[in-house]
N, C-alpha and C positions, 0 to 999 in steps of 0.2 A: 605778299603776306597779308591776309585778311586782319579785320581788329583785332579777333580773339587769339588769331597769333601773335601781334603785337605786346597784346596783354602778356601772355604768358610769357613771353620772352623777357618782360623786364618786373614783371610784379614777386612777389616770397612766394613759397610753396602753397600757404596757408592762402593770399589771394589769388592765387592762380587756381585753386579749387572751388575757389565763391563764384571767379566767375565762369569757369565751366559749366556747373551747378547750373548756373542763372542761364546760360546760354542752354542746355538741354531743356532744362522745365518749359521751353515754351512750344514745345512737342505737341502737336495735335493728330489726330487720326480719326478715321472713319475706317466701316466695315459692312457687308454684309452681315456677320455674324461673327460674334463676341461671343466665344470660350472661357469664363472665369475660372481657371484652374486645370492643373494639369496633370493631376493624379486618373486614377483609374476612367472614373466618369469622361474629364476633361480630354484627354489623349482620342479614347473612342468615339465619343463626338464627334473631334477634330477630325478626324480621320473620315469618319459616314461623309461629310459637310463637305470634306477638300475634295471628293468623289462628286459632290452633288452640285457644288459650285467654282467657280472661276480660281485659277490661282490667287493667292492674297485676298480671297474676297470673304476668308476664317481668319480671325486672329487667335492666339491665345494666350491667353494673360497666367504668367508664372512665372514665380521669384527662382524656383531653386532649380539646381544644376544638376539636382540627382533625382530619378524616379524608382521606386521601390515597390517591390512583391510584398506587403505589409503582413500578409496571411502564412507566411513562411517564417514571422522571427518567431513563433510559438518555437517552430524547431532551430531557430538560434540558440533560445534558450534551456531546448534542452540537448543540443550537443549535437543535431546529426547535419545543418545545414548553417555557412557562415554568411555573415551580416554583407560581402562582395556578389554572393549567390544570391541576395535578392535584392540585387540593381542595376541601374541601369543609367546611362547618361540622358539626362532629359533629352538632348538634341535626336538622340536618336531614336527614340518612339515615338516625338511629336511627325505630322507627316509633314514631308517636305512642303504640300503645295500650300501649307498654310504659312503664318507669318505670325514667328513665338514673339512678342514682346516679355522680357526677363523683367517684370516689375510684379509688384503686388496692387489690389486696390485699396481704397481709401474709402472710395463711398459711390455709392449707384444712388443716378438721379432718375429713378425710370418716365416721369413725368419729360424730361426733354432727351432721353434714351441717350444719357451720357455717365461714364464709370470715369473717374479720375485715379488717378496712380501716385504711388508713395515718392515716382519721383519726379512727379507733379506734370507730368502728363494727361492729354483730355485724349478721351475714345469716344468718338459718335457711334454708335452700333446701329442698325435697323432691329435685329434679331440677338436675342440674349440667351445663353445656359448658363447656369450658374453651377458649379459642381468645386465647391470650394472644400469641401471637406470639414473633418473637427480637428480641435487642435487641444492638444493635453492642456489642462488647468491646472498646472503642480504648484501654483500656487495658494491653490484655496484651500492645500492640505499644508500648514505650516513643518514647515522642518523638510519637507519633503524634496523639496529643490535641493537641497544642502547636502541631504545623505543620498541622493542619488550619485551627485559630483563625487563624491568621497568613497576614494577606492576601496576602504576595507570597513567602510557603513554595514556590510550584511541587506542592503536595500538597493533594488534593482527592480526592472521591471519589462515586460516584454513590447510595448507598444510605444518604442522608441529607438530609432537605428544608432541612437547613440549609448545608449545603455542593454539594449535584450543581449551582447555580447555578456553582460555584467551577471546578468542571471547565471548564465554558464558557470563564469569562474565562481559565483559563489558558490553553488550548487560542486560543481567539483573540489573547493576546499571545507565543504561542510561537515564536522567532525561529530555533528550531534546537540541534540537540545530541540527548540520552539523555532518552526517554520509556520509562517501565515501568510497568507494569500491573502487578496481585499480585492471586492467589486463594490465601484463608487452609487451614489446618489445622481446619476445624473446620464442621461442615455452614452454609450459607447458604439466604438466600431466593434466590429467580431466579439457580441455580448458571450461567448463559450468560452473565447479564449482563456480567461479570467480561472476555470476550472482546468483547462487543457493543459497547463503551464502544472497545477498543481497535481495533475492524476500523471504526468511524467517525471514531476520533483520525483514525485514517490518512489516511482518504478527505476527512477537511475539511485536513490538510497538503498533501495533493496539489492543492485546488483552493485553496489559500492559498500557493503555490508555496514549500514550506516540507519538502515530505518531503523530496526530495534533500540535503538537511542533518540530516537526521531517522537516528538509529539506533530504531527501535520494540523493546523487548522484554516478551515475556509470562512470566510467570513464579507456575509454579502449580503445589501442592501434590500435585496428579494425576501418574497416569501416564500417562494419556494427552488430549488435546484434550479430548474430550466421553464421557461413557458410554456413548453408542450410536450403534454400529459405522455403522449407515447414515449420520447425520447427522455423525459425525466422520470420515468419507470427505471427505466436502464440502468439512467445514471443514480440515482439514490442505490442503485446496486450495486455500481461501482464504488461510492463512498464508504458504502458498508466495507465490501470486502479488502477497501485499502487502508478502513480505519480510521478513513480523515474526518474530523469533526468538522461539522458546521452549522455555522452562528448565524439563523437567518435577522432579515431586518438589521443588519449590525452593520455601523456606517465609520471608515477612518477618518476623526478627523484632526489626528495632529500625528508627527512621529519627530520622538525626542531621542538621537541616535546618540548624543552621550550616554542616555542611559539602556540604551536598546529594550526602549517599550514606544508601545505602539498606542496610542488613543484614540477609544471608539465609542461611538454612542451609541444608544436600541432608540429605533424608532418606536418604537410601542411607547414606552414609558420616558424616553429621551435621559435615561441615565446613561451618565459617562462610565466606561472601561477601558482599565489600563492594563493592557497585558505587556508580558516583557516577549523581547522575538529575539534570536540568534541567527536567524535569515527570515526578512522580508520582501514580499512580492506583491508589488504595488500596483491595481489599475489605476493610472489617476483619473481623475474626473474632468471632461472633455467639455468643450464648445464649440460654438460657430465662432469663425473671423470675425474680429472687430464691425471691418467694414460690413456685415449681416447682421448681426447682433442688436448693434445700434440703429440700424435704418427700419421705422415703424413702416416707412411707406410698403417695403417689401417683405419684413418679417413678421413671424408673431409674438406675441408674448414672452415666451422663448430663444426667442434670436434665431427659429428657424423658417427658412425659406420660405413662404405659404404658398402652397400648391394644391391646387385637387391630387387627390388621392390614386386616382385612376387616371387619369390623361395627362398630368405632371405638368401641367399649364400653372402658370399662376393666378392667383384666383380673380385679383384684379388688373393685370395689365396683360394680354396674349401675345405680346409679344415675347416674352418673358417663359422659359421652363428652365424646371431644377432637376438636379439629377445626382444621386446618390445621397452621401450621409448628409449634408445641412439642408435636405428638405425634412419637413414637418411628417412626410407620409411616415402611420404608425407600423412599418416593417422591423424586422430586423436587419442592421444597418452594416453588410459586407457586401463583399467582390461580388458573391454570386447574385445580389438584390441589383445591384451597379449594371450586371449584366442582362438582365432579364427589362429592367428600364430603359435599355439603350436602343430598341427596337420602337419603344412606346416614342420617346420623344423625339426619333427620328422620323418614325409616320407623321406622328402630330405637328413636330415642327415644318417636313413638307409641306403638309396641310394648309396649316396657319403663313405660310409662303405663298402660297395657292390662291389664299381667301377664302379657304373651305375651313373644316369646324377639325375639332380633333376628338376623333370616334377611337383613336387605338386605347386599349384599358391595362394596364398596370395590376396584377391580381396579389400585389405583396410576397412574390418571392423571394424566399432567401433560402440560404444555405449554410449549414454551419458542419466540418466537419469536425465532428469530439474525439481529438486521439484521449485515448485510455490509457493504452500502453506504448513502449516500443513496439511496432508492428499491427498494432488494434485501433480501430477508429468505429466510431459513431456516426454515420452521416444521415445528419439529421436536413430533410428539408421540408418547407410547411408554406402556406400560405397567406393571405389574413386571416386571424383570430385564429392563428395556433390551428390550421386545418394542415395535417400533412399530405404532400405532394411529392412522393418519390419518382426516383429515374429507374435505380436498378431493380431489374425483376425477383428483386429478395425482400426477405422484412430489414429495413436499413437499422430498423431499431437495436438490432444484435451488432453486436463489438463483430467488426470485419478488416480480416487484411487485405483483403483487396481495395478496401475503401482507405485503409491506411497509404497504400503506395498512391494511389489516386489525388490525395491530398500531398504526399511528398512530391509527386514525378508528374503525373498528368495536369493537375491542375495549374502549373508553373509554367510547362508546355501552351499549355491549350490560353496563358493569358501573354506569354511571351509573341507568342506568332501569330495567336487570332485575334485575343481580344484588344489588345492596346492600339491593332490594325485597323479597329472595327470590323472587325469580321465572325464578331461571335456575340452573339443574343442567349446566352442561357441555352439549357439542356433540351428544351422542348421537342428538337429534331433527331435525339437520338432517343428519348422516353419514347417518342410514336414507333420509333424502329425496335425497341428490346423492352419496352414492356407496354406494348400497346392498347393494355387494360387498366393501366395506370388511370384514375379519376384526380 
């Protein structure tokens, strides 16, 4: 029997857990390469890397036990897909040949190219990605934590596997009155979803014979619908013919669920409004992790990653690239942006392995699909500054059902088996194949 069995054998519950505690913390590691997180980004790294290097010679740093299709609770919310259909057990997307440590960090010291762990563990890395993702803010919207917990609040929201269930039910006991939507002051993942949630409220009240009682309003930080001009043609058409008002520049920033009103302020003039709601649909307002937020040496102003734009390096240390939503690059921040990145910072980080330079460029892809209706989707995809970059040999500007099942069935497909694999870069290889005049 060792000490620490000794210990535990005759010490209370309470010091039998100090000194387990004390006995793990003194945990050290080293790596080829240091994966920070293990969401979309983090998994297909892992995967490129465990192919390009030695068993154990990736690790990956992540706390939870479950990975999620994040892009599919839009349709949690509205009733056609369940909160089990989009997950998955970490263990088994991560790749075998690497080595998951279940912790979170704490803080990156890139100057001695060491990341510490929440349970107080050290990682030596040579090579670092960072793909730690944002994390909801529900607390900088007061009240908001409280009535999301509370089952018959009327306030839910889709961009959290533990509430987009909540949308649902509320949404099927909805008997009539004031529904509001809100998109925050602060960048998000799937910046559509935010409307997507509200142009399907609608469409399940109308076939619940429940809109004709329904006031619908949207209410969003922006000044206008969507950032690019083709696909918010569209949608300011959609708005019309559903009815839904909305409130640009209008930001929530309190929700008092005794009274079922909701508080918002205009940016223009920073005057406060209190409107009252009978179902609320909350984006909350997002961040980077602690551990990024706070460290000046590798973040900006914003707490987010600092990278170039194009080659996803960081700007001051090269061993160092980011990849997905807690880098700084000005895209829009979903799966499909994750994917079309995952190619860049795998050349690059060869590269930069190599001692050569990192030539691959990053051009801002994203993709957003806009369901409209049951059955109808917008797919909208674009480049930097709002330049669109389609796949399909159509105008994608027009409401399609093909693009609707694509976003239900194909795109769940094609991240289940390719991308989490590492085995899929974005659409590029099927636009050269079906619409090869695509610019």
């Amino acid at each position: 029997m060792n000490v620490l069995q000794k210990l535990t054998s005759i010490s209370s519950p309470g010091l039998t857990r100090s000194f387990t505690v004390s006995a793990l913390n003194n945990a050290k590691y080293s790596c080829k390469l240091l994966v920070v997180g293990g969401g979309s980004g983090g998994c297909a790294i892992a995967a490129k890397f465990a192919r390009h290097l030695k068993k154990d010679e990736v690790y990956i740093l992540e706390p939870s036990e479950d990975h999620y299709f994040q892009p599919l609770w839009t349709l949690v919310g509205a009733g056609v897909k369940t909160v089990s259909q989009t997950r998955r057990q970490m263990k088994d997307v991560l790749p075998t040949k690497a080595k998951w440590l279940k912790d979170a960090a704490v803080s990156i010291e890139p100057k001695s190219n060491l990341v510490k762990t929440r349970e107080g563990h050290e990682i030596q890395y040579e090579y670092l990605v960072v793909c730690a993702g944002l994390q909801n803010d529900y607390g900088k919207v007061p009240g908001l934590t409280e009535a999301l917990k509370h089952p018959a609040s009327g306030v839910s929201t889709i961009y959290a596997a533990d509430y987009c269930s909540k949308t649902w039910s509320d949404l099927k006991s909805f008997k009539g009155g004031e529904v509001m939507f809100t998109y925050p002051d602060t960048p998000i993942k799937c910046p559509g979803a935010p409307q997507k949630i509200a142009y399907l409220a609608d469409a399940y009240l109308r076939m619940s014979h429940v809109r004709s009682k329904s006031n619908l309003t949207y209410n969003t930080c922006l000044p206008v619908i969507f950032g690019v001009k083709k696909y918010a043609e569209t949608l300011l058409k959609v708005v019309e013919r559903k009815n839904i008002h909305v409130n640009y520049k209008t930001v929530l920033k309190e929700v008092r669920q005794d009274k079922r009103e909701a508080v918002f302020r205009t940016t223009d003039d920073n005057k406060e409004v209190v409107l009252p709601y009978n179902m609320l649909h909350v984006t909350p307002p997002m961040k980077t992790p602690d551990f990024l937020r706070n460290n000046q040496d590798i973040a900006d102003a914003a707490g987010f990653l600092e990278v170039d734009k194009y080659n996803l390096q960081h700007t001051r240390y090269p061993n160092i690239y980011g990849l997905g939503d807690c880098t700084n690059t000005p895209n829009s921040k979903t799966v499909a942006a994750v994917a079309k990145q995952l190619k860049v910072v795998e050349t690059n980080l060869l590269s930069t392995m190599s001692r050569g330079a990192a030539h691959a460029q990053y051009d801002g892809y994203g993709a957003c699909p806009l369901l409209t209706e049951y059955g109808k989707c917008v797919l909208a995809e674009f480049v930097y500054d709002g330049v669109p970059h389609e796949t399909m040999p159509f105008n994608q500007a027009q409401e399609s059902t093909i693009a609707y099942y694509m976003k239900k069935d194909l795109f769940p497909f094609l991240y289940w088996q390719f991308m989490v694999r590492g085995y899929y870069n974005g659409p590029e290889f099927v636009r050269r194949i079906i619409n090869p005049l695509a610019k």
